[in-house]
C-alpha positions, 0 to 999 in steps of 0.5 A: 791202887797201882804198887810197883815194888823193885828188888835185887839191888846191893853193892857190887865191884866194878865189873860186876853184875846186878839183876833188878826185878820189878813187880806191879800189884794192885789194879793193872788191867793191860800191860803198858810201857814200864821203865828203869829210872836211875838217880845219882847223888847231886844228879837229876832222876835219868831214864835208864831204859824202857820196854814197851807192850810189844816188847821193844827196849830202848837205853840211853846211850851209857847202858846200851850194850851193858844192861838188858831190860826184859817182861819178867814172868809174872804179868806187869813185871820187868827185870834188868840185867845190868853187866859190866858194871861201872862206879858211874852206875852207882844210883838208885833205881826206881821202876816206873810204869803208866796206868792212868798216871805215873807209877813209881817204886820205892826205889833200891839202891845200887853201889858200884865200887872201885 
């Protein structure tokens, strides 16, 4: 059984940065496209930004520039650097990757003030 556990998440002034990390455990065999979802309050689950087995990132067009996805150390795991930090960026972030099926963390919240 596949867990993906995310951390890194808080309130943050407008302007600010964030780093959310994301691990998977459990039995993973290859590395596979993992993702950052984020969901507003009152807002549809929106794909933030992914990373895919070789490497390449893709962002949706409001992070492009602001925010960084990256493999982090460990196998399986992702981080996103998240900079310049806007209240429209206030969500909670779910990691989510695809082995066999869909994935998802348990999500960590975070708070952009004004």
């Amino acid at each position: 059984q596949v867990q993906l556990a995310e951390s890194g998440g808080g309130l943050v002034q407008a302007g600010g940065s964030l780093r959310l990390s994301c691990a998977a455990s459990g039995i993973v065999f290859r590395p596979s496209t993992m993702a950052w979802y984020r969901q507003a309050p009152g807002k549809q689950r929106e794909l933030v930004a992914s990373i895919d087995a070789g490497g390449s990132t893709r962002y949706i067009e409001a992070v492009r520039g602001r925010f960084t996805i990256s493999r982090g150390g460990a196998k399986n795991s992702i981080v996103l650097e998240m900079s310049s930090l806007k209240t429209e960026d206030t969500a909670v972030y779910y990691c989510h990757g695809q082995w066999g099926r869909d994935y998802w963390g348990q999500g960590t919240q975070v708070i952009v003030s004004s």
